[in-house]
Every structure is written in C-alpha cells, then in structure tokens.
C-alpha positions as CSV (number, residue, x, y, z in Angstrom):
1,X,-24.7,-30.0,16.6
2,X,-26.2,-28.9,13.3
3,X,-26.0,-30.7,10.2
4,X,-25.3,-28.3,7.2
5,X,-24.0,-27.8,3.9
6,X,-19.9,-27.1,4.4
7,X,-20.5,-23.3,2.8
8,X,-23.0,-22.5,5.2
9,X,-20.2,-23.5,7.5
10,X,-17.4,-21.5,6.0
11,X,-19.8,-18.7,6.0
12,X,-20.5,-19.0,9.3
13,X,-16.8,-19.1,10.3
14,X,-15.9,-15.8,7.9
15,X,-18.6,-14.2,10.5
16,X,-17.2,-15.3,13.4
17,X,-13.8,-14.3,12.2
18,X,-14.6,-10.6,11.5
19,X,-14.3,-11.0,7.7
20,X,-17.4,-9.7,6.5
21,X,-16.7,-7.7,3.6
22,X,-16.4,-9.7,0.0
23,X,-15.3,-8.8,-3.5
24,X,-16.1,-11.0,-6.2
25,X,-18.0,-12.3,-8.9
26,X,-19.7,-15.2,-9.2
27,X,-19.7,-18.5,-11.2
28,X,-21.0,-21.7,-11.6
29,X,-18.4,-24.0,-9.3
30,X,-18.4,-21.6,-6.8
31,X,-22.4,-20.2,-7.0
32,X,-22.8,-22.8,-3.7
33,X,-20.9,-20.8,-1.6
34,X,-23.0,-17.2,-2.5
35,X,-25.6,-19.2,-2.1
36,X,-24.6,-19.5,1.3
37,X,-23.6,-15.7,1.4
38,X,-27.2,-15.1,0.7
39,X,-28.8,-17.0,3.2
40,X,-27.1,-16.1,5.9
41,X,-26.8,-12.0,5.1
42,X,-23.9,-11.7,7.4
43,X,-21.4,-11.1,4.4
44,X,-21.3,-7.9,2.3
45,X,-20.5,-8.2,-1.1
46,X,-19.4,-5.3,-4.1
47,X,-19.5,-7.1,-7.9
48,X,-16.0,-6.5,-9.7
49,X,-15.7,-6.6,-13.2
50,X,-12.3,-8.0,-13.1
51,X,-11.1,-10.2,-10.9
52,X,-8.0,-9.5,-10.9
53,X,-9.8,-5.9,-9.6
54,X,-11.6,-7.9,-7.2
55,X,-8.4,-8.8,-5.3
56,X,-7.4,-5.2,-5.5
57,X,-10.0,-4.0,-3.7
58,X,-9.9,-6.7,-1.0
59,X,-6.4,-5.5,-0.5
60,X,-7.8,-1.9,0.1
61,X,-10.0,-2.9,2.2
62,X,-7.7,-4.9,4.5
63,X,-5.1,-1.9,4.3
64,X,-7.3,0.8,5.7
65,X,-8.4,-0.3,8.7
66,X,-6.4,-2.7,11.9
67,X,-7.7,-6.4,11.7
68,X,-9.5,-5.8,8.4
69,X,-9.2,-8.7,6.3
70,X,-10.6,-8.6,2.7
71,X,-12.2,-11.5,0.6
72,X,-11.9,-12.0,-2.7
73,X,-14.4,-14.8,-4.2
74,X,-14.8,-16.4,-7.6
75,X,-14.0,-19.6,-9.8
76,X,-11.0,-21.4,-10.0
77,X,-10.8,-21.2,-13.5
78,X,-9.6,-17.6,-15.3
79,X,-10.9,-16.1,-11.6
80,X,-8.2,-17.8,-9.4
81,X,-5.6,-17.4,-12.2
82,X,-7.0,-13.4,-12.3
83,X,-6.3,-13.4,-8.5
84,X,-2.5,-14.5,-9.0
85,X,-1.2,-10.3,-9.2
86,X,-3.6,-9.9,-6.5
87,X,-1.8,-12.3,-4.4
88,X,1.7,-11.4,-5.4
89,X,0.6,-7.8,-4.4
90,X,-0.7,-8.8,-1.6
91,X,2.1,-11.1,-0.2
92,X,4.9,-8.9,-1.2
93,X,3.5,-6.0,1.1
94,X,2.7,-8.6,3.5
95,X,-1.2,-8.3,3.6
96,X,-3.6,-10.6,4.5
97,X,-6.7,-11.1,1.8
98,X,-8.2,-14.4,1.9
99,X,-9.4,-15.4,-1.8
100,X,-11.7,-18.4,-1.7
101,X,-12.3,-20.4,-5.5
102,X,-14.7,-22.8,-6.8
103,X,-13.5,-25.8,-8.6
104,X,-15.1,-28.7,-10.5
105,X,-15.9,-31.8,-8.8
106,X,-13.0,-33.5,-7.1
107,X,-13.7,-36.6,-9.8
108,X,-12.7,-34.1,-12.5
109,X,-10.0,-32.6,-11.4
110,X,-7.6,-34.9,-13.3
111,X,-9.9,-35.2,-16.7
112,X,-9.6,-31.4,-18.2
113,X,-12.9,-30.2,-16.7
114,X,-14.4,-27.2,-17.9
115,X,-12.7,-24.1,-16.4
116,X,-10.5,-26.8,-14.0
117,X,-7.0,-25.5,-13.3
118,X,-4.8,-26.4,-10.3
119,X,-5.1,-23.0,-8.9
120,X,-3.6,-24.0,-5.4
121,X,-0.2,-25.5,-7.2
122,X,-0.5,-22.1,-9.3
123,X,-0.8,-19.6,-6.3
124,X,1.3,-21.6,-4.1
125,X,4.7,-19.6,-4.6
126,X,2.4,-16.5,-3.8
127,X,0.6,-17.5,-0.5
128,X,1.4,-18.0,2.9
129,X,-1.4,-21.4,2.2
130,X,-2.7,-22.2,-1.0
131,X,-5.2,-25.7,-0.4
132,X,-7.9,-27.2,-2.7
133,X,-9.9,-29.1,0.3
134,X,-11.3,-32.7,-1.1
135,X,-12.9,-33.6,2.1
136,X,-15.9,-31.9,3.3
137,X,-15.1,-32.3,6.7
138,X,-12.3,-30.8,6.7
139,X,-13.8,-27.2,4.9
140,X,-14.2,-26.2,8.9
141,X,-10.4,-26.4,10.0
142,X,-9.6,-25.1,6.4
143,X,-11.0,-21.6,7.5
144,X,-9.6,-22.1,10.5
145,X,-6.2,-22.8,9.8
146,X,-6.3,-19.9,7.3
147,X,-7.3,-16.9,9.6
148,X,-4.4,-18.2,12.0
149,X,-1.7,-18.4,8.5
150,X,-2.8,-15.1,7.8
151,X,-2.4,-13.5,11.3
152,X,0.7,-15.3,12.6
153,X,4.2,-13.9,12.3
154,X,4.5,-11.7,8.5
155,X,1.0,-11.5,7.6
156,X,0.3,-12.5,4.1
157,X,-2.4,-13.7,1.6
158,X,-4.2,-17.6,2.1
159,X,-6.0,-19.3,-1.2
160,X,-8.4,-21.9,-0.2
161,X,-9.8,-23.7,-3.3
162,X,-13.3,-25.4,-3.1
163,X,-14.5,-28.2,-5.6
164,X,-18.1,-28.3,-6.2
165,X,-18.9,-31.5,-4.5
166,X,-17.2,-30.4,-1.0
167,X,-19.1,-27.4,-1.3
168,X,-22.5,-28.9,-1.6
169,X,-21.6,-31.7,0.6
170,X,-23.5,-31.9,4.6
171,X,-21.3,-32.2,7.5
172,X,-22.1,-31.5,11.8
173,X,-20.8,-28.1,12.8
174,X,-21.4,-25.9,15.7
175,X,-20.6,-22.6,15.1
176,X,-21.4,-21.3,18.7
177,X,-18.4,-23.0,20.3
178,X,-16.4,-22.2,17.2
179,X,-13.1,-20.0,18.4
180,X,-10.3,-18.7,16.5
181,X,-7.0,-19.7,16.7
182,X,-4.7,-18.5,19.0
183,X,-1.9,-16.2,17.6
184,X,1.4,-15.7,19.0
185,X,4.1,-12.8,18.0
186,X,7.7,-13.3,18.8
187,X,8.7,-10.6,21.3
188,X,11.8,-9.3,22.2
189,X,13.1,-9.6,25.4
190,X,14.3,-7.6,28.2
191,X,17.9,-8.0,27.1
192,X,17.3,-7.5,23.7
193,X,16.1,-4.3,24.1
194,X,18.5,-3.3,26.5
195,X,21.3,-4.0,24.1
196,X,19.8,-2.3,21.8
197,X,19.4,1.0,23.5
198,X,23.5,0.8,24.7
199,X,23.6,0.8,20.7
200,X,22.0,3.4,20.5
201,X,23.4,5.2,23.5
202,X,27.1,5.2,22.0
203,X,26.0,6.2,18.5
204,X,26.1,9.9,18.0
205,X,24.3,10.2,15.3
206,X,21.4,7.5,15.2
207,X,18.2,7.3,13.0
208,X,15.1,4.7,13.1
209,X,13.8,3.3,10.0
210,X,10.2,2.9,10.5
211,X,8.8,-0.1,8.1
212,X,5.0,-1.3,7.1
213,X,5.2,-3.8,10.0
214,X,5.2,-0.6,12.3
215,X,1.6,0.0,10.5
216,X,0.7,-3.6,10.6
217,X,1.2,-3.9,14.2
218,X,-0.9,-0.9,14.7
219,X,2.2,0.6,16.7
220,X,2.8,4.2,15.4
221,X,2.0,5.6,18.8
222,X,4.9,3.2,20.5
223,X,7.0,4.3,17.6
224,X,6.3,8.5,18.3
225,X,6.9,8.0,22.0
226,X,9.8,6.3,21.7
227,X,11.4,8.7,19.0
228,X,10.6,11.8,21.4
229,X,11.9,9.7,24.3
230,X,15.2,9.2,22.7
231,X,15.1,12.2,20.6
232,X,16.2,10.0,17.3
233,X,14.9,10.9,14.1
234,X,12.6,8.8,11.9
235,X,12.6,7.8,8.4
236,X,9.5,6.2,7.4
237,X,10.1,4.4,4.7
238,X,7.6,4.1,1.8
239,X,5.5,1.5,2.9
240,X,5.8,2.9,6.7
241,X,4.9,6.5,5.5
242,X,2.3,8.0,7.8
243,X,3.8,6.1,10.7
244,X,5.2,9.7,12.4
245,X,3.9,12.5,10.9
246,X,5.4,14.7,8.3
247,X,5.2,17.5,10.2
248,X,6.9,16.6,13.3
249,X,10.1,18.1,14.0
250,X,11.3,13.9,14.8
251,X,10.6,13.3,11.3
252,X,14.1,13.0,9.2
253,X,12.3,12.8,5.4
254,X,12.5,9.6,3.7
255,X,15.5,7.8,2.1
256,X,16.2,6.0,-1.5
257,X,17.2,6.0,-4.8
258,X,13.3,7.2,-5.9
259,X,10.6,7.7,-3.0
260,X,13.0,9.8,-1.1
261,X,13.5,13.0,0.0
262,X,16.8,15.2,-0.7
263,X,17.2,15.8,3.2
264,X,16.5,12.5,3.8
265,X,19.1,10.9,2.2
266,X,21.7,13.1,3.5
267,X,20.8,12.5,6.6
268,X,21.0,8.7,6.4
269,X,24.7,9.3,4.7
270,X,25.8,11.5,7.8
271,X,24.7,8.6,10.1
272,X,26.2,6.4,12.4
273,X,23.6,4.0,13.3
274,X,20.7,3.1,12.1
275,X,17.8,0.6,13.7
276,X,15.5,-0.3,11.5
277,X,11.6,-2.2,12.7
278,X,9.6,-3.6,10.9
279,X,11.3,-2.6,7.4
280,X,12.9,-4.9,4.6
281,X,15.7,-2.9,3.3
282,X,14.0,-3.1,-0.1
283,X,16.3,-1.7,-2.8
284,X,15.2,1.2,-4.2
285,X,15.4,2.5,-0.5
286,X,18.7,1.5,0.1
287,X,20.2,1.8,-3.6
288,X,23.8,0.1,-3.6
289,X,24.4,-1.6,-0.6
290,X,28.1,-0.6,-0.4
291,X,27.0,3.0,0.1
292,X,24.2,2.7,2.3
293,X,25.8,0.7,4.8
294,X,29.0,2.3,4.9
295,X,30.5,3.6,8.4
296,X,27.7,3.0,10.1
297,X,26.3,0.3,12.8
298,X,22.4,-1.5,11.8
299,X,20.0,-2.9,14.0
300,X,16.9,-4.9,12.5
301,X,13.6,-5.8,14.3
302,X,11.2,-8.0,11.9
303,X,8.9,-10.6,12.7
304,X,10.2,-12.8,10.3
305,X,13.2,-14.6,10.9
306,X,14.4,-15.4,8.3
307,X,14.4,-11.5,7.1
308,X,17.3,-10.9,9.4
309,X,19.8,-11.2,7.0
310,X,18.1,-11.0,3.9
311,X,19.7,-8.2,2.1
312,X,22.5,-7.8,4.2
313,X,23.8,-8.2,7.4
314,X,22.5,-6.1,10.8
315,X,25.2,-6.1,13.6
316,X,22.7,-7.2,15.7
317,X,19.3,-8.7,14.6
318,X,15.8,-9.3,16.8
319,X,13.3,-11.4,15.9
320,X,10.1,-9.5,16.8
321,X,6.5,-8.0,16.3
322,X,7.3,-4.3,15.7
323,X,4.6,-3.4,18.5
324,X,6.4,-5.6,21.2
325,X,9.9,-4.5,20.4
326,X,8.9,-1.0,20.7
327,X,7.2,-1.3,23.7
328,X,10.3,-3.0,25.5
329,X,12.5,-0.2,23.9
330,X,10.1,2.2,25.6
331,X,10.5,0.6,29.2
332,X,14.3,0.3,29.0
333,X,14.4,3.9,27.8
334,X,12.2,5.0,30.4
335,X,14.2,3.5,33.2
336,X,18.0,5.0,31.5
337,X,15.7,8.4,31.5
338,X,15.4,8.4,34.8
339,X,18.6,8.0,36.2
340,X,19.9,10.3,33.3
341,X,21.2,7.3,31.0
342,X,20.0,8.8,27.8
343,X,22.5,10.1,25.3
344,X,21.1,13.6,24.3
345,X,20.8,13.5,20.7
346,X,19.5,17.0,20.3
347,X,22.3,18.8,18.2
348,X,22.1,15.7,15.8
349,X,18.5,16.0,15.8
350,X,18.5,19.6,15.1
351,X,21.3,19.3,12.5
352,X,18.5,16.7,10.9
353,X,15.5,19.4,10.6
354,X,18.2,21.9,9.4
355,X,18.3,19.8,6.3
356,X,14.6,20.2,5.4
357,X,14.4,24.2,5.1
358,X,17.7,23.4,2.5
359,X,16.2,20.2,0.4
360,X,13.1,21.0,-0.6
361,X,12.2,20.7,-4.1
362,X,9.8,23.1,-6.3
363,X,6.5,22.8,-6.8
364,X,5.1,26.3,-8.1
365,X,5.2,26.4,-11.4
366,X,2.7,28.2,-13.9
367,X,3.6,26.6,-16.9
368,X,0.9,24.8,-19.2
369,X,0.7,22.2,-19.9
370,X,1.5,21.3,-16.4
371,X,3.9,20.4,-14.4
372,X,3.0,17.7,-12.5
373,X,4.5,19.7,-9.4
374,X,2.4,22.0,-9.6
375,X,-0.4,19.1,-9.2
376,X,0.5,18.1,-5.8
377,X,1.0,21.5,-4.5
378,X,-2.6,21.9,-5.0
379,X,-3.3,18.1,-3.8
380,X,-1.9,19.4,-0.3
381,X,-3.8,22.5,-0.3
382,X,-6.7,20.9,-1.2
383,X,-6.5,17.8,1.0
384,X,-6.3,17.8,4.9
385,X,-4.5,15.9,7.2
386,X,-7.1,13.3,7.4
387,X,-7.3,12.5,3.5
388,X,-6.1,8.7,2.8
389,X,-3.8,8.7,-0.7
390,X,-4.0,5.6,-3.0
391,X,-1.4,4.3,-5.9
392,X,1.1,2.3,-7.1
393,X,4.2,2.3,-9.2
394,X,5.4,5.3,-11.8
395,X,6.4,8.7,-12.2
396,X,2.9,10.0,-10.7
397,X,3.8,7.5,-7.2
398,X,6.9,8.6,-7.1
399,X,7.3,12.0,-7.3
400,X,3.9,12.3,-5.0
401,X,5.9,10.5,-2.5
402,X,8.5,13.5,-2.5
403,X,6.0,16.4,-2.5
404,X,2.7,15.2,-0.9
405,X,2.1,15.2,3.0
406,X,0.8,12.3,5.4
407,X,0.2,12.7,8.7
408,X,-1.4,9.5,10.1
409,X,-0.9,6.1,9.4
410,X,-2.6,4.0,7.1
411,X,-3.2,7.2,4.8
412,X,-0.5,6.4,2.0
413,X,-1.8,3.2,0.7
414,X,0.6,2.0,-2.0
415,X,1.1,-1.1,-4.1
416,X,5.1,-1.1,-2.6
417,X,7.1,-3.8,-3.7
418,X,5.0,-5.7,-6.8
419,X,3.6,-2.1,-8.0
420,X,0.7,-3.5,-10.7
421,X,-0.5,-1.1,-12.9
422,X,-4.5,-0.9,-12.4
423,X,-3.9,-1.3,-8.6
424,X,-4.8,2.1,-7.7
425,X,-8.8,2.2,-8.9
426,X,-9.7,-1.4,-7.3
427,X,-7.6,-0.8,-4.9
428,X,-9.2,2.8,-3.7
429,X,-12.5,1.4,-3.9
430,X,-11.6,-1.3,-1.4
431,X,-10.4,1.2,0.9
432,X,-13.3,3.7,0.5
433,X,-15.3,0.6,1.3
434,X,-14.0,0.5,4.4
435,X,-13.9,4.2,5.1
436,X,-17.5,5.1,4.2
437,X,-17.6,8.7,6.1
438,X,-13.7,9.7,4.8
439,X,-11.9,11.7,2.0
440,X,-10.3,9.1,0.0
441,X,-8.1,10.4,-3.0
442,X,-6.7,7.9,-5.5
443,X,-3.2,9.0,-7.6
444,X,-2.5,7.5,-11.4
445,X,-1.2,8.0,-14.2
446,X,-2.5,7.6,-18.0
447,X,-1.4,4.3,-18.4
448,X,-2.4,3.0,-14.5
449,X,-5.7,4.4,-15.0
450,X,-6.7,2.8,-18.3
451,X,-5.6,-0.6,-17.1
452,X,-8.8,-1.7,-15.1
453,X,-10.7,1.5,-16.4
454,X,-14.3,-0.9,-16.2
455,X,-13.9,-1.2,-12.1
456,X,-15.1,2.7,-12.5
457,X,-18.9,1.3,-13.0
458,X,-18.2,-0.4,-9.4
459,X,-17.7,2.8,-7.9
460,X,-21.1,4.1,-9.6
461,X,-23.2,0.8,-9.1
462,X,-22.2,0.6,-4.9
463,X,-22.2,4.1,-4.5
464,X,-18.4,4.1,-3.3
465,X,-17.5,7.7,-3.8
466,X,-13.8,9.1,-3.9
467,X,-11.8,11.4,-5.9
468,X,-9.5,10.1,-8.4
469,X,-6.6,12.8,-9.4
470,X,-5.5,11.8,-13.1
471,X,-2.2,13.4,-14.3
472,X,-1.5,12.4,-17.4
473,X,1.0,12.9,-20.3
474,X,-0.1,10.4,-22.3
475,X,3.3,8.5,-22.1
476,X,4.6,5.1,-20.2
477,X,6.4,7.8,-18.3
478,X,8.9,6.2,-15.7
479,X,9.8,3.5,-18.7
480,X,10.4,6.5,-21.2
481,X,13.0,7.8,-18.3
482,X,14.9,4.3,-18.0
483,X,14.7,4.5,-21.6
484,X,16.9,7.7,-21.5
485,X,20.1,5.3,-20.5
486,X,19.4,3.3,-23.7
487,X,19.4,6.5,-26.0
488,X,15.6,5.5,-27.1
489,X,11.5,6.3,-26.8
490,X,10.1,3.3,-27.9
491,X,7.0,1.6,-27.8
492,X,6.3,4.3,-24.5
493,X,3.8,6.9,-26.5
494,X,0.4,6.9,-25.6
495,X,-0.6,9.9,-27.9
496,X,-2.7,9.9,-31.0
497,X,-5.3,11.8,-32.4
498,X,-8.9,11.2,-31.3
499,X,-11.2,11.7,-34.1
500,X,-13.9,11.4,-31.7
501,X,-12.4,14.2,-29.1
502,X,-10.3,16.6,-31.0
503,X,-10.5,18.9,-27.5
504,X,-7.9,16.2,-25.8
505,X,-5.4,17.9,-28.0
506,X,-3.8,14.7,-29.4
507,X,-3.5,13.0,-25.5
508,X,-5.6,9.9,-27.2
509,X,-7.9,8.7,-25.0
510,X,-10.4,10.7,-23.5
511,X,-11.2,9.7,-19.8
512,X,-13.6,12.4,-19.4
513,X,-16.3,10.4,-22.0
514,X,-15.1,6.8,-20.6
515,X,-15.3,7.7,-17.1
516,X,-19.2,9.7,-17.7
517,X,-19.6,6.6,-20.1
518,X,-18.7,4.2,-16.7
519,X,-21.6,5.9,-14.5
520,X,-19.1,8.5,-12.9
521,X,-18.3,12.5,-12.8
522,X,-14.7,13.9,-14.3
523,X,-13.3,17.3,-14.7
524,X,-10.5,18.1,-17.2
525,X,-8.0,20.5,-16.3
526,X,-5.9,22.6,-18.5
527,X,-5.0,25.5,-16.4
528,X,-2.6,25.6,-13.2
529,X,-5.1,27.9,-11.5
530,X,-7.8,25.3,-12.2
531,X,-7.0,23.1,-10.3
532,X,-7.9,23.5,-6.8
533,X,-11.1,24.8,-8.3
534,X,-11.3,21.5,-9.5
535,X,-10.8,19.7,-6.4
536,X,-13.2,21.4,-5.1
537,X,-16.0,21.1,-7.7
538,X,-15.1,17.3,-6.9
539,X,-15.6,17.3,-3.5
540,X,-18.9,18.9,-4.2
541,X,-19.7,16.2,-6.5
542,X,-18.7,13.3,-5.0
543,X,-20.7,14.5,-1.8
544,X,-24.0,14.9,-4.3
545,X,-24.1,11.9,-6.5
546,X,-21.5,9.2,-4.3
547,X,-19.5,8.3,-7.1
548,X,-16.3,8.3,-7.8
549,X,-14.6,11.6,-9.7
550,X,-12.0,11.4,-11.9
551,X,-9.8,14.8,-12.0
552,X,-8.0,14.6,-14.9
553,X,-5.0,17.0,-15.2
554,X,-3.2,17.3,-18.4
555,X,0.4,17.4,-18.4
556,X,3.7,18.4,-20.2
557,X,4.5,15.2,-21.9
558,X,7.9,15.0,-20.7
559,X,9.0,15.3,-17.0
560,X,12.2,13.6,-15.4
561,X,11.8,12.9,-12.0
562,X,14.5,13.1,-8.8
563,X,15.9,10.0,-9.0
564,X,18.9,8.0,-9.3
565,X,20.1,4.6,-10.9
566,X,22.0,2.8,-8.4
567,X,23.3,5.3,-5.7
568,X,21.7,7.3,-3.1
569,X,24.3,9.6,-3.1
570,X,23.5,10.2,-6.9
571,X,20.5,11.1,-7.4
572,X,19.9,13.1,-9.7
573,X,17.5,16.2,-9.7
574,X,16.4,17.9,-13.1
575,X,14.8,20.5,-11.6
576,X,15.8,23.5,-9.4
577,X,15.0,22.9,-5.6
578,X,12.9,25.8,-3.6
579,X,14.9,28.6,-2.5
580,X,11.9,30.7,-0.4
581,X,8.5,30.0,0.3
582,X,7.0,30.8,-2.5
583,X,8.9,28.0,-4.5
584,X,7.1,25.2,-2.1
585,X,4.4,26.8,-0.4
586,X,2.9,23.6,1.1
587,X,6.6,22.6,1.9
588,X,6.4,21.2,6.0
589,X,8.8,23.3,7.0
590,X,9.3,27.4,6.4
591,X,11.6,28.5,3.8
592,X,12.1,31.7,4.5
C-alpha cells in the first residue's frame, strides 16, 4: 500500500466516487486538502464568493444531472456556518451535496481557536451525517461512509469536518482496491403492488401524484408507461414537475394552495383516489388537510419510512424506492391488461383534459409597466422544450409555476421546501456547470436577485454562461400580499430614487450597472413587445462572450397572484382567466 497524506486519500476517494466537481473557497485550515486537489487534477473547482453561494451551486449541480453529487469546500469557521442554508436547502429537497470543512487542530478545538466552531454539532439537525474526524485513519471510511449516507434510502446532504492535523497527517491507503459501498433501496413487493392496483381498479376516478423521489430515482419513464397503461392522470407536484410532460394528454395540471393550476385542483377535488410516489404531501400542495383528503381513498409510496404517516394518514402505505414501486406496478398492470383486468378510466380521464381548455389563466397583456404574465408568455415562446428553469420562493416562482411549460425532468429546478432567497443565481450556475452545451434560464425577483448579486462575477470569471430573466417591481412582493390580510405595506418597498440612474424610474437599484459592473451582459426591458427581442439578443450574447445575461424586466409594482390562504378550494384569482386563444397563446392546450 501507499503511505500518504489523508487528503490525498480523500481526494483520491471523491475520484473514485464520481464526485469531481467542487465549489468553494479556500482557507487556511482547510488549504491541505486543495493542496491535495491540486496535485492530483482529478477535481474541478469554480471559486464562490460566498459560501453560502458555494453550497448553492453544489446543489445545482447535483440537481441536473442522475448520480451527480456536488461538493462544497471551505473552513469551518464563518464557511461551514455559511454552508448551514445550504444544507437545510439541500436536505429539505432531499439532495445529496457533500460539504467538506477545515478545522483547527484537534488540540484546539476546546481553547477558542481562531475561526474554531463546532460546525458538525451545528449542521447536525441539517444532515443525514455531520462528523469532525480526529483520527487520521479513519479520514478513509469517513468518505466512505458518506457516499453510502448520501445514497441510501432519502438522499440528503453529509458534512464531514477536517481539523488541520488529520489533514496533514500520513496513513497506508490503496486506492485501487478501494470500492464503494453497496446501496440498497426498499422495494415493494409483488403483493404490494398488487393491492395497490385492486385500489386502483375499484376507484373510478383515480389520479397519481408524482413527487421529486420520481426524479431522484431517475424513473419518469416507469412513471409515463405506467400512467398510459392505466390511463390515470398525473399531477406532478412542484418538486416532481417535468416528471410527465406538460403537454401530454395524461397530464392533470398541478394541485395546491400556490404552485397550482385552476384545473388541477379541481380535478384532485372530483377524485376518488389518489396514490401518491415519491411525494411528501407538503402543505402548500395539499392546503387544509380536512379538504384535501375528503371522500377520497390515498395510497403513499416513499422511501422513507417513517414519511408514511407524516402529514396524515394513507389507507395503505409502501415503503419503497419510487423506481422499484413503479416497475412492480408496471408488471402487475401488464398482466390484469392482458386478461382484460384494467378498469378503463378513459371518460374520467377525458373529463380531466376537459378541465384545461376551461382553467387557463391570462397571460397577454400589453400594459406597461408589465405584467409579469405577460413575461412568461414570452419565456415559453422564447424557450424550447429542452430549456432547464431555475428559482426559488416568491411571486416570480410562483406564478411561473402556473404559466410556464416543462416537458422533461430535471428542467424545473426549484429551491421547494426551504426556498432561500439568493438560491437561484448560485444555484443556476451549479446547474449550468453541469450542463455546459444547454439553455439554462434562471427566474428571480428584485429582492432574490440582489441577495448573492457578487456570485454574478463567478459566472464571468468560469465562463458559465446562462440567461437570468429578472422581473422586478422593486417590492418584497409575496410578503406585501400576506401583508394584505394584516391591512399593511410595511418594511416590503424596495423603491427609491437613484441619483446615480435616474433612467430606472425610481425602481432603486440598477442591476443593469451592477451586473456590467460584475463582468456580465444585461438588457433592460420596458416594453411588452421587447421582450422576446430581448431574449433573443440574450441568447446571442450569451453564445458570444459565455457569461451569464441578466434580462431585466420592469414591472407594475403591484400584482396579486392566484393563490389561496388555507384552502384549495379557495383560491383566489385576481385576474380574469383566458377565454380564446389569444388570452394564453402558449397555453398547452387549444382554447378555441
């Protein structure tokens, strides 16, 4: 065997492992390990200038392509402690990053060293592992025992914390009989399934919720053919989005008090059973429990046990990996098919797409400023099937959610259940990392943006180009709706007067200068017929100098968006909804 320092080791094993991409930035305590990392070559690294960004972008980067896994390096000090929103991000979507800290010696780790902080008690709470190793020898298994955590059962996030000493310490390691850990799934059974489908079979009016662990299980295909072999229809929910496409005529809209779609939800309120895989029943898709649940039967498929339950309880539960369930489904189905054992579904199926030509919502407006409808109209003219959205959490996220399109999975990539603002600029150039050759087109709004503005520069410095639509009405603008029920704006106003950019009209700041200023392109839109222009002058640019564009569109500073507080039989649409085809002209569905 060869005697080495335990970084070369761990560098070694993040080779062997797959995980080859890092984001990061480097310090003193944890300087051994790039050191490492530099020797070796095998690791490719982009510099944040946040680390809290840094985590971000590792989470892009394992969300855009199967069996990524994204690193996220720096000290243990304020960079582990920047990593924490990273981690909650990542472990609340169930995302595997690995973030790997520096720490001062293990003989100071009790005396108030400089920049010491017991990051692994700290990100505990917020990691499937969270270990500071104090024996060199054990640095090896560490790794080890972190690819497995992060792979096994509901993925999630491992923190493994490295004090100086172990890092430069020698140990014997052979990295060329070095294997990874075996991973097991739970998988349903035989007679799971089959009880499942005579569930199914009696309902007459059934619907699939199709969850992230659908996605995560790389098992969109099992979850079409099943769908068309049943003839049930699907709602993704937000995180499962992509999963069948929007197009297809098995696709039923999606459902909640927010991200939701009108025909969605009134299909999952004329239901009688619903079996959900892979999903969490999070609550702003399923609103009041009481309504949601009402009359009708629930199955649940997750890999975790112990999410069975959870929210409320299925009338039958299986503990499984999405992919595995599905596939039994499949083979059970397949064998009722062919002694004519299916229920035909097709008049509840076509009473489903009947819906959509009667619930779509308006999106051609010509007013200025804009209407932020208008906006992604000309996003899903302007962007094909194969683009791969970006964002996170307020008004922008949520009403993109009810007029974009996404066809293919792993092309909404959304902050889902922690929602940080600043996710979405990190977080695009994580995924635009990993898709080098594809359109990549990031969603914020004012506030969003601004939050971890600097990370622009990483975009210019790597040469990680993508296209960042900007709507913004200079307002906290989901906060100033929730503010409506309190009778108050307060502290939600962005505006002032720039004395430096009197052409932003009051909107404050003025992204155009900050994001040239950052070592990128921007275009600042005014005009509703200006804006596919726009996206196109982007694409153009982006292609030319592989940096990231910023399209800034300026809105009306007040819109209230579909949604509803508590029920999702209530919500609540300020707007009126299409009528003919000129109302939603990128609508999935014809309207006239």
């Amino acid at each position: 065997m060869a005697r080495m320092r335990t970084v070369d080791a761990a560098v070694l094993i993040l080779e062997r492992e797959g995980a080859t991409q890092a984001f990061g930035l480097p310090g003193a305590a944890i300087n051994p390990f790039y050191s490492a990392m530099k020797a070796h070559g095998g690791i490719k690294h982009v510099l944040a200038r946040h680390v809290e960004a840094a985590s971000h972008m590792a989470e892009g980067f394992t969300r855009a392509k199967p069996g990524n896994i994204g690193i996220c390096i720096g000290t243990s000090g304020p960079a582990g402690t920047d990593m924490v929103t990273g981690l909650y991000a990542a472990s609340a979507d169930s995302i595997p990053i690995l973030c790997i800290t520096g720490q001062a010696p293990v003989s100071k780790l009790h005396k108030e060293d400089f920049q010491a902080v017991d990051i692994a008690s700290i990100a505990k709470p917020l990691a499937k592992w969270a270990h500071t190793v104090l024996e060199p020898a054990q640095v090896p298994g560490a790794f080890q025992k972190a690819f497995w955590l992060m792979r096994e059962g509901r993925p999630g996030p491992v923190l493994i914390d490295l004090p100086i000493d172990v890092q430069l310490a020698e140990i014997e390691f052979d990295i060329d009989t070095y294997e990874p850990l075996p991973v097991a799934r739970p998988a349903a059974t035989r007679a799971q399934a089959a009880k499942v489908l005579q569930m199914l079979n009696a309902a007459k009016r059934p619907l699939i919720i199709a969850g992230g662990g659908i996605i995560n299980a790389d098992a969109d295909a099992l979850l079409v053919k099943f769908a068309e072999l049943t003839g049930v229809p699907v709602v993704p929910t937000l995180m499962g989005w992509g999963t069948i496409a929007d197009d297809h005529e098995l696709n039923a809209g999606m459902v909640g008090l927010q991200t939701s779609h009108i025909y969605g939800n009134e299909s999952l309120l004329a239901s009688d059973f619903v079996l959900g895989i892979g999903n969490r029943w999070a609550n702003r898709h399923t609103g009041g429990l009481d309504t949601y649940t009402m009359d009708r039967k629930f199955v649940h498929v997750d890999i975790e046990p112990t999410q069975i339950g959870r929210v409320f309880a299925p009338d039958y539960g299986i503990v499984s990996d999405a992919g595995a369930a599905l596939e039994q489904f499949i083979a059970v189905a397949e064998s009722l098919d062919a002694v004519g054992g299916l229920t035909d579904h097709g008049d509840w199926a076509e009473q489903v797409r009947a819906r959509r030509a009667t619930g779509q919502r308006k999106t051609h407006f010509e007013n200025v400023p804009l209407k932020p409808q208008r906006v992604y109209e000309e996003m899903n003219k302007a962007f094909g099937r194969d683009t791969r959205y970006v964002t996170t959490i307020g008004l922008s996220q949520i009403q993109a959610s009810q007029l974009l399109h996404v066809y293919k999975p792993r092309h909404w990539i959304n902050a889902g259940q922690a929602g940080p603002l600043g996710w979405t600029l990190p977080a695009a150039l994580g995924v635009a990392t990993a898709c080098k050759d594809e359109q990549v087109v990031a969603l914020s709004g004012d506030y969003d943006f601004q939050f971890l503005i600097e990370e622009l520069a990483v975009g210019a410095q790597f040469n990680i180009p993508y296209i960042h639509v900007l709507v913004n009405n200079s307002y906290l603008g989901l906060i100033r709706q929730a503010q409506r029920a309190f009778e108050m704006d307060y502290y939600v106003q962005l505006d002032f007067e720039n004395i430096n950019s009197p052409e932003v009209n009051g909107y404050g700041v003025d992204h155009v200068k900050v994001a040239e200023g950052l070592g990128c392109k921007a275009i600042r839109v005014f005009e509703p017929q200006d804006i596919g222009p726009a996206f196109e002058k982007a694409k153009s640019l982006m292609a030319e100098f592989k940096v990231p564009v910023v399209v800034e569109c300026i809105l009306e500073r007040v819109t209230n968006v579909s949604m509803g507080a508590r029920e999702i039989n209530e919500v609540v649409e300020f707007e009126e909804l299409a009528s003919a085809f000129v109302d939603a002209p990128t609508a999935t569905v014809p309207l006239d």
